[in-house]
C-alpha positions in Angstrom: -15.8 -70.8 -12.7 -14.5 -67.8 -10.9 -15.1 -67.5 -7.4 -16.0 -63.6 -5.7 -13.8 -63.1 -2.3 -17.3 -61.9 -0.5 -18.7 -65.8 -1.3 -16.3 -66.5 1.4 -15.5 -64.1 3.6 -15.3 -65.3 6.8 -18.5 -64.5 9.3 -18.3 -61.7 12.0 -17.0 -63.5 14.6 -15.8 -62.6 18.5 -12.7 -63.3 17.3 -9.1 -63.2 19.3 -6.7 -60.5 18.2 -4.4 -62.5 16.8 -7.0 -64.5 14.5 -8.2 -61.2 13.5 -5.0 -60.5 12.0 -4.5 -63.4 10.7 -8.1 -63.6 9.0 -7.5 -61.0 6.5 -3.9 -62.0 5.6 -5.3 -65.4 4.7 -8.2 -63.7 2.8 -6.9 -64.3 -0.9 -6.2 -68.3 -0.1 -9.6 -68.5 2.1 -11.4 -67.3 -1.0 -9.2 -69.6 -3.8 -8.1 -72.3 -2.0 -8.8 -76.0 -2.9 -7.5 -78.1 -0.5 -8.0 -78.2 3.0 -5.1 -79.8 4.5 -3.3 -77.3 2.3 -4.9 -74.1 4.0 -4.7 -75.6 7.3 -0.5 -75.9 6.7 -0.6 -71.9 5.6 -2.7 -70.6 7.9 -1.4 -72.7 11.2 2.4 -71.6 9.8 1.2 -67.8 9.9 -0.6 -68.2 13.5 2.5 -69.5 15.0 3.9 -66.3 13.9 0.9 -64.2 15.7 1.4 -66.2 18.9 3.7 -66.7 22.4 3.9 -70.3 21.4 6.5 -72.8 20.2 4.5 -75.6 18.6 1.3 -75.6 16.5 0.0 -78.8 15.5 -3.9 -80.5 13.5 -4.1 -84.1 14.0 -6.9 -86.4 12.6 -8.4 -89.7 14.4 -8.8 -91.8 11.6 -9.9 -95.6 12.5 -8.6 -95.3 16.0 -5.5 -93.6 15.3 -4.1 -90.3 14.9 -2.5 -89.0 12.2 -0.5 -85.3 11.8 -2.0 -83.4 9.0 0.0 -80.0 10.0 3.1 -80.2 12.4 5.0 -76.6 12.8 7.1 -75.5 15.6 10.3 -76.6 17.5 8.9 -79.0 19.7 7.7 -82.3 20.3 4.1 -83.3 18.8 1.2 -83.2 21.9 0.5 -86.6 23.7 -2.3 -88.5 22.5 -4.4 -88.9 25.3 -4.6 -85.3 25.5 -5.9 -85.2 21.9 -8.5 -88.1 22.3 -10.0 -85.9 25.7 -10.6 -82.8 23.8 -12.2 -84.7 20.6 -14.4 -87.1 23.2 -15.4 -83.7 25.5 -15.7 -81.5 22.0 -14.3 -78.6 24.6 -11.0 -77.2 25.1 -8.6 -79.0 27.4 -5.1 -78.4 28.8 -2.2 -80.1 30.0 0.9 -78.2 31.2 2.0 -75.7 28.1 -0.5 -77.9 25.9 -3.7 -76.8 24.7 -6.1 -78.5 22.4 -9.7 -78.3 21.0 -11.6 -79.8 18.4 -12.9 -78.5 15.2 -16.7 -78.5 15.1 -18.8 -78.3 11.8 -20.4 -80.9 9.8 -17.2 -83.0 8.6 -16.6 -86.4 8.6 -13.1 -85.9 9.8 -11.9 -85.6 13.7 -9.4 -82.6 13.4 -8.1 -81.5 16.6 -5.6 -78.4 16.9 -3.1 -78.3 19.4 -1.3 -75.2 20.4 2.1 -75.8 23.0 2.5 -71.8 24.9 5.8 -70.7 26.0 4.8 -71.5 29.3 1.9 -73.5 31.3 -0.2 -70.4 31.9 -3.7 -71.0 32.7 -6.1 -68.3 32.3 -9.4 -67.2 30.1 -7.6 -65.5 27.3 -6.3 -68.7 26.2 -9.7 -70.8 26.5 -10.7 -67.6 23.8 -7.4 -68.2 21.8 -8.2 -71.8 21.1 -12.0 -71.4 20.4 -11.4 -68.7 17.9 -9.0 -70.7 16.3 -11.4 -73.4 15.8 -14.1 -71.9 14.2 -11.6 -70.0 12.4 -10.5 -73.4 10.7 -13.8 -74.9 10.7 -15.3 -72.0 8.8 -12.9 -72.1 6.2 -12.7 -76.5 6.0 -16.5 -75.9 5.3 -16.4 -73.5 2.7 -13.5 -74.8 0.8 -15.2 -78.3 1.4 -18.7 -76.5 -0.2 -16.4 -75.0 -3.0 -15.0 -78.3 -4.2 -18.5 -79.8 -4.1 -20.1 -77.2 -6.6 -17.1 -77.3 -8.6 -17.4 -81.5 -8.8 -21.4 -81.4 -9.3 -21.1 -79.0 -12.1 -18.4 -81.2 -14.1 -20.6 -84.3 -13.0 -23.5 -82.1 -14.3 -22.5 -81.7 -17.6 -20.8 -85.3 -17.9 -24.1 -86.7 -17.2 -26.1 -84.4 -19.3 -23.9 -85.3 -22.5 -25.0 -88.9 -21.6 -28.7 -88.2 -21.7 -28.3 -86.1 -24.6 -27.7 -89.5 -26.6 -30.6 -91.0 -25.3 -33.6 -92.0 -28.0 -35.3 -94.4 -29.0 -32.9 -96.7 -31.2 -30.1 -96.3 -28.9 -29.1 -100.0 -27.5 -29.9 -100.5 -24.1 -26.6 -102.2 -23.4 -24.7 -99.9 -25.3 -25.9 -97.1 -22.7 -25.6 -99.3 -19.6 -21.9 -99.8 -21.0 -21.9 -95.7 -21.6 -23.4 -94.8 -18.1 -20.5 -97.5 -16.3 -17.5 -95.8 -18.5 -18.7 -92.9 -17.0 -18.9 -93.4 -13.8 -15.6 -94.9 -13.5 -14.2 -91.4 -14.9 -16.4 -89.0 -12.9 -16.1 -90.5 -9.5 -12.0 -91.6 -10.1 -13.2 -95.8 -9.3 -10.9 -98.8 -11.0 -14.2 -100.6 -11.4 -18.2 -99.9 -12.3 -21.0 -102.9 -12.7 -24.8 -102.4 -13.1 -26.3 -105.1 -10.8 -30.2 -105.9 -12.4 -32.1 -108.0 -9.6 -33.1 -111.1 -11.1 -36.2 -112.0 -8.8 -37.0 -115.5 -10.4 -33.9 -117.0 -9.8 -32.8 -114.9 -6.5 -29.6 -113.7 -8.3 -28.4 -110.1 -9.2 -26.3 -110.0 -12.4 -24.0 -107.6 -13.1 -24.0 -106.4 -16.8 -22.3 -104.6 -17.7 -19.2 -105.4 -15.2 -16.5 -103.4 -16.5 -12.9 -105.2 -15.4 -14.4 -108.8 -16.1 -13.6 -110.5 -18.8 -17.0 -112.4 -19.2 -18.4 -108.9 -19.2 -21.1 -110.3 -16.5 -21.3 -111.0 -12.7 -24.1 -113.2 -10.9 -24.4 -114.5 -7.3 -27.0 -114.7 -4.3 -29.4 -111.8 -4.1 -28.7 -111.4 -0.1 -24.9 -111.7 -0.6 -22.3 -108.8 0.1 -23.1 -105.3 0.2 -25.1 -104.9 -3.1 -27.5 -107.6 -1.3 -27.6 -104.8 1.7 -28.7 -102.0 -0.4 -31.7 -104.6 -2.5 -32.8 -105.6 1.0 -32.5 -101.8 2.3 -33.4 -99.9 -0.2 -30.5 -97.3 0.9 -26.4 -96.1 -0.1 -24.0 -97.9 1.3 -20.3 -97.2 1.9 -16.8 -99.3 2.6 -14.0 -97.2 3.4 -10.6 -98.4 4.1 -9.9 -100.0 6.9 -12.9 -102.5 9.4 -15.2 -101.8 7.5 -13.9 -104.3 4.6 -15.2 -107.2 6.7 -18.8 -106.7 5.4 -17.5 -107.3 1.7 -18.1 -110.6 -0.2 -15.0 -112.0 -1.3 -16.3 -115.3 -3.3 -16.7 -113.2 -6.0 -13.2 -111.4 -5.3 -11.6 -114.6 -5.6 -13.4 -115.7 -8.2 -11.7 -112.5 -10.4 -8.4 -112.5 -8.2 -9.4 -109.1 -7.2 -9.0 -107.5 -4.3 -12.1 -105.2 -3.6 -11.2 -102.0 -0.5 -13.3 -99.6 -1.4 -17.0 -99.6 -2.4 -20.0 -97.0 -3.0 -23.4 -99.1 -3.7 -26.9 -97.5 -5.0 -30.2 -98.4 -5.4 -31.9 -98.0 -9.0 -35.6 -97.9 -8.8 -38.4 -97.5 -11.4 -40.9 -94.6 -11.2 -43.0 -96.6 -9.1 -40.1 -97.1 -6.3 -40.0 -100.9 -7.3 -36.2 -102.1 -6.8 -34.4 -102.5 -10.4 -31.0 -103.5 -9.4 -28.1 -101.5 -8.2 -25.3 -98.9 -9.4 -21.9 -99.9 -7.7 -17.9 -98.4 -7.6 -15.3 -100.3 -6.7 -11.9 -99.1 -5.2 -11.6 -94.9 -5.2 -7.8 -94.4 -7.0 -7.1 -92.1 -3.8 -8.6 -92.5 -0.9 -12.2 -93.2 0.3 -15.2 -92.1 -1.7 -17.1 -89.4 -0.6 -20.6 -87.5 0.2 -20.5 -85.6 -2.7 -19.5 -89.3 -4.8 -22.1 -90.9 -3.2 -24.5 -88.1 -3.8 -23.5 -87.9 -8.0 -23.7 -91.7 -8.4 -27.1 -91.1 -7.0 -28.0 -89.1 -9.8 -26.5 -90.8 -12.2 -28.3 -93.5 -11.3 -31.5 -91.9 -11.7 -30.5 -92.1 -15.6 -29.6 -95.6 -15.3 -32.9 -96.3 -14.0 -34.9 -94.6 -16.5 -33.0 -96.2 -19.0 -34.0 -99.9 -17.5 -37.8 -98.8 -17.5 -40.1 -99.0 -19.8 -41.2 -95.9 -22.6 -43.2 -94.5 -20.0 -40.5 -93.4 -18.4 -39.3 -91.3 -21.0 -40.9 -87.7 -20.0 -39.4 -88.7 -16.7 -36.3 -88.9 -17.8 -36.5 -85.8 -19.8 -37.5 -83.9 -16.5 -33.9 -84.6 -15.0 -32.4 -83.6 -18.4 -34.0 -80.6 -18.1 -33.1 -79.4 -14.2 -29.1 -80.7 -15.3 -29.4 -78.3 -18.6 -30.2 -75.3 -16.7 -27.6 -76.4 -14.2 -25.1 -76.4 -17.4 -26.1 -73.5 -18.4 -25.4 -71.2 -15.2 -21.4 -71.9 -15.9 -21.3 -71.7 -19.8 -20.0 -68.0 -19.1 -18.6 -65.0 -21.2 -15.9 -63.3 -19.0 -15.8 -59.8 -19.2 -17.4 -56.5 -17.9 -16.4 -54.4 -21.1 -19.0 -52.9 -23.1 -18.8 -55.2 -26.1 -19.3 -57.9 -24.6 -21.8 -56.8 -22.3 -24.0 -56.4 -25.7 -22.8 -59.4 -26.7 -24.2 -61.3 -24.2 -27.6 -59.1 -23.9 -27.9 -59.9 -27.8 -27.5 -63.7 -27.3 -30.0 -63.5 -24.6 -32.8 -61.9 -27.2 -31.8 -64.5 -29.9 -31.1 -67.6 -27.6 -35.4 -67.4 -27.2 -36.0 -67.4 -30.6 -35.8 -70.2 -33.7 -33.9 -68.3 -35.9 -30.3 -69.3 -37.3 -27.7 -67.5 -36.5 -23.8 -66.6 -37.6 -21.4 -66.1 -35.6 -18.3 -64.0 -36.7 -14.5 -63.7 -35.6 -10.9 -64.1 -35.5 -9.6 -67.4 -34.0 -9.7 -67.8 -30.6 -12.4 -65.2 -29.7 -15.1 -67.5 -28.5 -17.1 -68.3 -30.9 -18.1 -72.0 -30.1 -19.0 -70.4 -26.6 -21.1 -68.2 -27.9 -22.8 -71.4 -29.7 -23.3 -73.3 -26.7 -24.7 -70.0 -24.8 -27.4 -69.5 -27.4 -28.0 -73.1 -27.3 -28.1 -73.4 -23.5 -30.5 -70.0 -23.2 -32.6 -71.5 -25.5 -35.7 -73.7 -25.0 -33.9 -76.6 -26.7 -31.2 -76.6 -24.1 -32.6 -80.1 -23.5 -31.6 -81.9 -26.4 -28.4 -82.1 -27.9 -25.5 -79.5 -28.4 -23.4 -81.4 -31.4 -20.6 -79.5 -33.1 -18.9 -79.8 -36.8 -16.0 -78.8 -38.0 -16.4 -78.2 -41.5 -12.8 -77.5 -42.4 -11.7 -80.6 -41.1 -13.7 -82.8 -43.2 -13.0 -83.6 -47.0 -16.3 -83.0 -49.3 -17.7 -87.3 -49.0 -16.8 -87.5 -45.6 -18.4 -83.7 -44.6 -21.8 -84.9 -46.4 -21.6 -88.3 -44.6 -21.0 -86.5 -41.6 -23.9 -84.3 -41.5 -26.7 -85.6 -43.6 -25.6 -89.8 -42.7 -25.5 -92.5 -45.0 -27.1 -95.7 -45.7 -25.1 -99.4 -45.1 -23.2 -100.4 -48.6 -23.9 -96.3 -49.7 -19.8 -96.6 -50.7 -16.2 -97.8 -49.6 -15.9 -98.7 -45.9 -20.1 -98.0 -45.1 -20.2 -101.2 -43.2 -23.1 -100.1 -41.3 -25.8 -97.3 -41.8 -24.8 -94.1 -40.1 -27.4 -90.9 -38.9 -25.8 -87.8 -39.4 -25.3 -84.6 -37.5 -28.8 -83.6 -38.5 -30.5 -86.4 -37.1 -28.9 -86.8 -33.8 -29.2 -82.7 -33.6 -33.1 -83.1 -34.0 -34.5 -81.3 -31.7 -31.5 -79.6 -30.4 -28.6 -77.7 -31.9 -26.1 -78.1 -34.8 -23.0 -76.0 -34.6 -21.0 -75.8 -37.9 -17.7 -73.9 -37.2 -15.6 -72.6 -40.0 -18.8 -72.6 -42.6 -16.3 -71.1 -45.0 -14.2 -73.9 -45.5 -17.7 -75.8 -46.8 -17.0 -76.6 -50.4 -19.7 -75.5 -52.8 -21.8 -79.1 -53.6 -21.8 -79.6 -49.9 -23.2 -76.1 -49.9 -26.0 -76.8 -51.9 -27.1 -79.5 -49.6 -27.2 -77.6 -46.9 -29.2 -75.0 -48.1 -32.2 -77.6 -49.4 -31.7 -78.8 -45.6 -32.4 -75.7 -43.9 -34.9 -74.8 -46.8 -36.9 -78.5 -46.7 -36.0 -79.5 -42.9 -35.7 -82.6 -44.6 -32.4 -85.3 -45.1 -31.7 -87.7 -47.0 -29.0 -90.2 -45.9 -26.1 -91.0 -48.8 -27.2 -94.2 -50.6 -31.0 -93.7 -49.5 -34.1 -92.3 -51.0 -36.1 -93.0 -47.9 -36.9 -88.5 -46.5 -36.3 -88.1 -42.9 -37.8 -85.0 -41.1 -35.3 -83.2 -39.0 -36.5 -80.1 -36.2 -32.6 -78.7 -35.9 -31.3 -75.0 -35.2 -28.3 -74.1 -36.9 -25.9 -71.8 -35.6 -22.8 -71.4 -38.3 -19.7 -69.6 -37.3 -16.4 -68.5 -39.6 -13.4 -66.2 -39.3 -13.8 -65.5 -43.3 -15.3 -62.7 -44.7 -18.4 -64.4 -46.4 -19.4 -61.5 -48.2 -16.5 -60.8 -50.0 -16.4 -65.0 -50.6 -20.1 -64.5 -52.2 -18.8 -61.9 -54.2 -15.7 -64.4 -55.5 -18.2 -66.6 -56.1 -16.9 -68.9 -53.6 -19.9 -69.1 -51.5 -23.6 -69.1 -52.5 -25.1 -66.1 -51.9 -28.6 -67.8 -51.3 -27.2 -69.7 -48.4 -25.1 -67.2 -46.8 -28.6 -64.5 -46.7 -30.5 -67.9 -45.3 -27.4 -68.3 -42.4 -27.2 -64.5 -42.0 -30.5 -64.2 -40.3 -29.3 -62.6 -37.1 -25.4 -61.9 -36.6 -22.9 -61.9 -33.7 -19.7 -60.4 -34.1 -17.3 -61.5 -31.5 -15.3 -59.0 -30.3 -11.0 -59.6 -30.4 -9.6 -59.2 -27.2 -7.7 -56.4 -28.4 -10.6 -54.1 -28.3 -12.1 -54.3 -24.9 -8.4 -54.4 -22.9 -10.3 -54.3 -19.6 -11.5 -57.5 -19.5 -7.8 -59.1 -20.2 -7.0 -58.7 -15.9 -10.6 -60.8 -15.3 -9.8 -63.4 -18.0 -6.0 -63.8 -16.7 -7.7 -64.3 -13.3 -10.2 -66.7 -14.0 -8.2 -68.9 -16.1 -5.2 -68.6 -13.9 -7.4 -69.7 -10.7 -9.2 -72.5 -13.0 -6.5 -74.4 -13.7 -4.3 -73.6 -10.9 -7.0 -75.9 -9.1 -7.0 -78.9 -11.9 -3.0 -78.8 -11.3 -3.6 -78.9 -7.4 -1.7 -75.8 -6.5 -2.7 -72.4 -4.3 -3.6 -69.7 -7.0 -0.6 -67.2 -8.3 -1.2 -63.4 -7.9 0.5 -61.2 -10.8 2.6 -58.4 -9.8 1.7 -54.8 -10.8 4.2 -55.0 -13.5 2.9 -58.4 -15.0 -0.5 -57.1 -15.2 0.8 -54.2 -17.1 2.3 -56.1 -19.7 -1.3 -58.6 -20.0 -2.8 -55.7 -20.6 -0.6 -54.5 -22.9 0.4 -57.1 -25.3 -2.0 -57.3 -28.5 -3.4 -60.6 -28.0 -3.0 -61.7 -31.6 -4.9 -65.2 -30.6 -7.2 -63.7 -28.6 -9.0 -65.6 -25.7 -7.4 -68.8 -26.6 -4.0 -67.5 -26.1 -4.3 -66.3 -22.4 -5.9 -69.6 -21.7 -3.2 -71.1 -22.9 -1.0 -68.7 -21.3 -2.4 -69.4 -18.0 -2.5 -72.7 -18.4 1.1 -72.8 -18.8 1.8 -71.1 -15.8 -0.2 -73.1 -13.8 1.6 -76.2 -14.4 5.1 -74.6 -14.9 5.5 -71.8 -13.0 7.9 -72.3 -10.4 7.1 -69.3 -8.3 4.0 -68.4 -6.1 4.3 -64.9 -7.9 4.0 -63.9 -11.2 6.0 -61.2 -12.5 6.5 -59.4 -15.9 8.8 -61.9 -17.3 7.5 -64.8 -16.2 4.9 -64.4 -18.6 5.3 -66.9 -21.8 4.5 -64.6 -24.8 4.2 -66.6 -28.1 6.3 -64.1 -30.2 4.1 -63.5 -33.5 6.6 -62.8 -36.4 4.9 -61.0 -39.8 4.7 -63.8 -42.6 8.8 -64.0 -44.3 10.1 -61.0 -42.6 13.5 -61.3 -44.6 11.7 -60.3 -47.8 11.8 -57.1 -46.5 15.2 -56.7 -45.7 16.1 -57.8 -49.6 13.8 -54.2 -51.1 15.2 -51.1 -50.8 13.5 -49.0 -48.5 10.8 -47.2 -50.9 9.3 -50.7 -51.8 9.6 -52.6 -48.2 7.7 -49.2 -46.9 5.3 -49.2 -49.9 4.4 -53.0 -49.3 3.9 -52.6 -45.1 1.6 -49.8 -46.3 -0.2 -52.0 -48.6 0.0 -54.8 -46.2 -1.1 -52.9 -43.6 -4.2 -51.1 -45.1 -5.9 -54.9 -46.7 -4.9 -55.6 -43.1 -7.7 -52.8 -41.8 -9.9 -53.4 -44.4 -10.4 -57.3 -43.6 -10.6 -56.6 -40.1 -13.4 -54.0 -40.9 -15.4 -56.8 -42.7 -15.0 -54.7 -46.2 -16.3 -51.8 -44.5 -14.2 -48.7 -45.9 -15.6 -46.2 -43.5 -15.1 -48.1 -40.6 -10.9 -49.2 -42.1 -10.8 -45.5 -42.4 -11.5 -44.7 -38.7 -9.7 -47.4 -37.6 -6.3 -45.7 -39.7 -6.8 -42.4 -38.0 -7.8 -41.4 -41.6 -10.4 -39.8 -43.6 -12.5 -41.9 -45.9 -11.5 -40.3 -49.3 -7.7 -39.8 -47.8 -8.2 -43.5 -47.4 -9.1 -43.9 -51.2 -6.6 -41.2 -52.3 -3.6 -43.4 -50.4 -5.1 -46.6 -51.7 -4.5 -44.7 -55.3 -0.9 -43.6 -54.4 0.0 -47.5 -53.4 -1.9 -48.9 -56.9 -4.2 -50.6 -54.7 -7.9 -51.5 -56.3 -10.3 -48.9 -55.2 -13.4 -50.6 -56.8 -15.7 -50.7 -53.7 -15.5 -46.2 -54.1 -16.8 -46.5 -57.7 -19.6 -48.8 -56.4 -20.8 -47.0 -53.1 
C-alpha cells in the first residue's frame, strides 16, 4: 500500500543546521525507504557533504563485536574502545578529532555513529552536532522499522485469514495442522515448522506434523530443549545466532543430522489457558527471527490452537477471523481520486451491505476481481470465504464439477467425492469472472442454483442447502449475447440485479500518476531497491499513452521497472510500452485507399458502439457526432442500422 510523506515526516526537532538541511533532502527516501542500513548509507554519505569532517562511520555491537554497517570518508575507521564508552554511557564522547554517540529508541540493535572533524576541536556546537544526528537516525530506524512491520502483518494477515477461511467442520485436523506448518514456513522465511502436542501421560511432546522429517513425527522428554522451556513457562522463546545456541537440544539434531541455529518457540493454549503444545521455527533463511516473527507466529498460533480444541471453540475462532477480515479489508484498495471511480467505490460501499448479486462490467485489466473482493470484504460476510472461478478456463464437465461438486465414481477419474465452489462459498462469496464464456447447459444450472439456493453434486441426488452471494463479472456485452441467443435472458436479468461498470483507465487520466506511484513504490520494496522518481517528461508520456490494457498494464509496467531498471530515474524512454498493433495491419495496405478508409471507418464506429455497451446515443457523443449523423454515416458505410428502427 502506498505510503503519504506526512506519515513520516520527521518530528520538530532542535535540530543542528546542517541536519536541517539535510532532513528535507532525505524526505522522499525517509518516507519510501525499506531498509534501514540502506538509509543509514544515503543519508550518512549526504551529511559528510554538510559537514567540516573527513570520516563518517555507524557501527553495530553485535555479540560482543562490532561490525561497520556504513563506512564513508578518507580515513581510518574510529577505535573501538571509543565506540564501546559512548554505547555503555548512552552520551556523547570524544577522543581527539573522534566523536561518537549512540542511537537511542526502542531497537534491538547497538548503533553507534561516529563522526572524525577536521581537527580536535572541543566545544558545545559539536556535543549539538552529534545529538541531532542521532535522533535524526533514530527517528527514521523507527519509522522505517514500523513501516516494514505493518507491511509484514498485513501480508501475514491475509495469509492467515485464507487459512481460516478453509476451516469447517469436515476439514481433517491433520490436514490443517500440515496447512498451518506450510504456512508458517513461507510467512516467517524458516527451513523448518513442527506442531509440538504435549502428551501429559507419557511426559513426551510429539511433534506432528514435523515438516523436514521423514517419519513426519518428533517425540522426546517434555522438559527437554527449548520447546520444554516454553511448556514449563508458558512464554516465547528466542535463539539467535551465536551463545545463545547452547540452550538448544541436540539429541534430536543428531538424531535427523540436522543442524538447528535459529529458533522461535510458542505456546498454544485452549480457551481455558490450559497448555496444548507448542508452535516452533527452525533456522530464519537470513538472519535471526524477529519481534514482528515472533509476534505473527503468535497469532498464527492462536488458529492452531483453536483448531486442537474442541467445537466449543469454534465462535472463538470465528472472533479472530473476523478482527483479521476487517484488517484485510483496510488494504483491498481502489487507487484513484478521479470522479469515476470515486462513485465507484461510494456505489460498492451501498451494495457491499446488502444481499443482492451483482455484475461487474469491463475491459481486461480494469479491476474487476478487485472490485469483487471489495464488495465481499465491505460486506457482513467478509468472514467467510472469498473463492473465485474462472469460467472461461473450464470446459462444460469440468466447469459443472467445479462449481456444483460431484459424487465419488460420478465419471472418469472421480476417485473421491468433491464439494464444489458453492459449498465451500457457503456463507461467503463466489466470484465467477468471465460469466460470458459459460456455455448454455452450465447456464441453466446456474440459474436453478441462484433460484433454489440448492445443489446437487454430479452423480448425487442427495439436495444440499447453500447461503452464497454471487458476484459475476465479464468484458462481453451480455445484452447483445441475450439477444444472439447466446445467453439466457432469465439468468442474465437474475445476475443483473445491481451493476458496476468499471471505468478503463483511459477515461479518468488523472489517476494514471497515483497508480504509476503506487505500483512503482510496491514493488520497488518486494525487489529490495530505494523507490524510482519519474521525470517531468516520463510522467507526461504515462499520462499520455492510451492504456489499451488498462490497470494491469501499468502494473506490469512498473513491475518491470522495478526489477530492470538500471537507473535511480526514470525518464521518458525508459518506459517499456507494449506496442498495440490493429489486428493484420497489412490488409490494409493490399485495398486501395477508398476501401482501407471505408473499412477503418467501419471498424472504428463497431469499435464505439461496443465500447458504449450498444448504447447509440452515448457511441454518438463519444464520435463527436450527432445521433442521426451517426445513423446517416452508418447508412453511407452499409452498416446495419437495426437498433434506429427499433428505438
Amino acid at each position: 500500500m502506498p505510503i503519504s510523506t506526512s506519515q513520516f515526516d520527521p518530528p520538530t526537532l532542535a535540530l543542528h543546521p546542517a541536519l536541517e538541511r539535510l532532513a528535507v533532502r532525505m524526505l522522499p527516501s525517509w518516507a519510501t525507504a525499506t531498509d534501514w542500513n540502506d538509509f543509514a548509507g544515503l543519508a550518512i554519505t549526504a551529511l559528510l557533504a554538510e559537514l567540516p569532517a573527513s570520516h563518517i562511520g555507524m557501527a553495530r555491537a553485535a555479540s560482543g563485536q562490532w561490525k561497520w554497517i556504513v563506512n564513508v570518508g578518507s580515513a581510518a575507521r574510529c577505535d573501538q574502545p571509543l565506540l564501546a564508552d559512548a554505547l555503555d554511557s548512552q552520551t556523547v564522547r570524544h577522543f581527539g578529532a573522534w566523536w561518537a554517540t549512540t542511537l537511542a529508541g526502542q531497537s534491538r540493535e547497538s548503533d553507534v555513529v561516529a563522526v572524525q572533524f577536521v581537527d580536535d576541536t572541543v566545544n558545545p556546537d559539536r556535543r549539538h552536532l552529534l545529538e541531532s544526528i542521532a535522533a535524526y537516525l533514530s527517528l527514521a530506524r523507527q519509522a522505517i522499522q514500523d513501516r516494514v512491520t505493518r507491511e509484514e502483518r498485513c501480508q501475514r494477515a491475509e495469509a492467515i485469514l485464507q487459512i481460516v477461511a478453509s476451516w469447517n467442520q469436515n476439514l481433517d485436523m491433520e490436514l490443517l495442522l500440515r496447512e498451518m506448518a506450510e504456512t508458517a514456513i513461507d510467512l516467517f522465511a524458516s527451513e523448518r515448522a513442527t506442531i509440538f502436542l504435549w502428551d501429559r501421560r507419557t511426559r513426551t511432546v510429539v511433534g506432528r506434523p514435523a515438516l523436514g522429517v521423514e517419519s513426519q513425527e518428533l517425540r522426546f522428554p517434555e522438559d527437554k530443549g527449548i520447546v520444554g522451556q516454553v511448556l514449563q513457562s508458558g512464554t516465547s522463546r528466542r535463539v539467535d545466532r551465536g551463545p545463545d545456541e547452547t540452550e538448544i537440544y541436540r539429541e534430536v539434531d543428531k538424531q535427523l543430522n540436522f543442524q538447528t541455529q535459529t529458533l522461535l518457540c510458542v505456546p498454544l493454549r485452549d480457551h481455558k489457558g490450559k497448555m496444548l503444545g507448542a508452535f516452533e521455527l527452525i533456522n530464519k533463511r537470513h538472519g535471526n527471527f524477529t519481534d514482528a516473527d515472533q509476534q505473527g507466529l503468535e497469532e498464527l498460533a492462536v488458529h492452531a490452537a483453536g483448531a486442537l480444541a474442541n467445537t466449543q471453540q469454534y465462535s472463538k475462532l470465528l472472533e479472530s477471523r473476523r478482527q483479521i477480515a476487517d484488517e484485510a479489508a483496510q488494504h483491498v484498495q481502489m487507487i484513484g481520486q478521479s470522479v469515476p471511480i470515486q462513485e465507484l467505490r461510494e456505489r460498492i460501499e451501498r451494495v457491499a451491505a446488502t444481499d443482492l448479486a451483482v455484475l461487474i462490467l469491463g475491459e481486461n485489466g480494469t479491476g474487476k476481481e478487485v472490485a469483487g473482493r471489495r464488495v465481499h470484504l465491505l460486506s457482513p460476510r467478509r468472514h467467510e470465504p472469498f473463492i473465485a472461478v474462472n469460467c472461461a478456463a473450464l470446459t462444460e464437465t469440468l466447469l459443472e464439477s467445479e462449481l456444483f461438486g460431484h459424487e465419488q465414481g460420478a465419471f472418469t477419474d472421480a476417485r473421491e467425492m468433491r464439494r464444489g465452489k458453492f459449498e465451500l462459498a457457503s456463507g461467503g462469496t463466489l466470484f465467477l469472472d468471465e460469466i460470458g464464456d459459460m456455455p448454455l447447459s452450465g447456464q441453466a444450472k446456474l440459474l436453478r442454483v441462484l433460484e433454489e439456493k440448492i445443489v446437487v453434486r454430479i452423480g448425487g441426488a442427495t439436495p444440499i442447502p447453500v447461503d452464497t452471494r454471487v458476484l459475476a463479472a465479464t468484458n462481453q456485452d451480455l445484452a447483445a449475447m441475450v439477444r444472439d441467443r447466446r445467453f439466457r435472458e432469465d439468468l442474465f436479468f437474475r445476475l443483473n440485479v445491481v451493476t458496476l461498470d468499471m471505468p478503463p483507465l483511459r477515461d479518468r487520466p488523472e489517476d494514471v500518476l497515483p497508480l504509476a506511484e503506487f505500483f512503482l513504490h510496491q514493488y520497488c520494496a518486494k525487489a529490495h531497491r530505494a523507490a524510482f522518481t519519474l521525470t517531468a517528461a516520463a510522467k507526461k508520456k504515462l499520462q499520455q499513452h492510451a492504456w489499451p490494457g488498462n490497470v494491469r498494464e501499468i502494473r506490469n509496467m512498473m513491475e518491470r521497472l522495478a526489477y530492470l531498471a538500471t537507473t535511480d530515474e526514470i525518464d521518458a524512454g525508459d518506459l517499456p510500452f507494449v506496442q498495440h498493433e490493429p489486428d493484420n495491419p497489412l490488409e490494409l495496405l493490399n485495398e486501395p485507399l477508398a476501401e482501407a478508409t471505408q473499412r477503418f471507418q467501419m471498424q472504428y464506429i463497431q469499435a464505439h458502439v461496443a465500447r458504449a455497451r450498444g448504447n447509440m446515443s452515448e457511441a454518438a457523443r463519444q464520435l463527436g457526432l450527432h445521433r442521426s449523423n451517426l445513423y446517416r454515416k452508418m447508412r453511407q458505410l452499409g452498416m446495419p442500422t437495426s437498433d434506429e428502427r427499433e428505438e
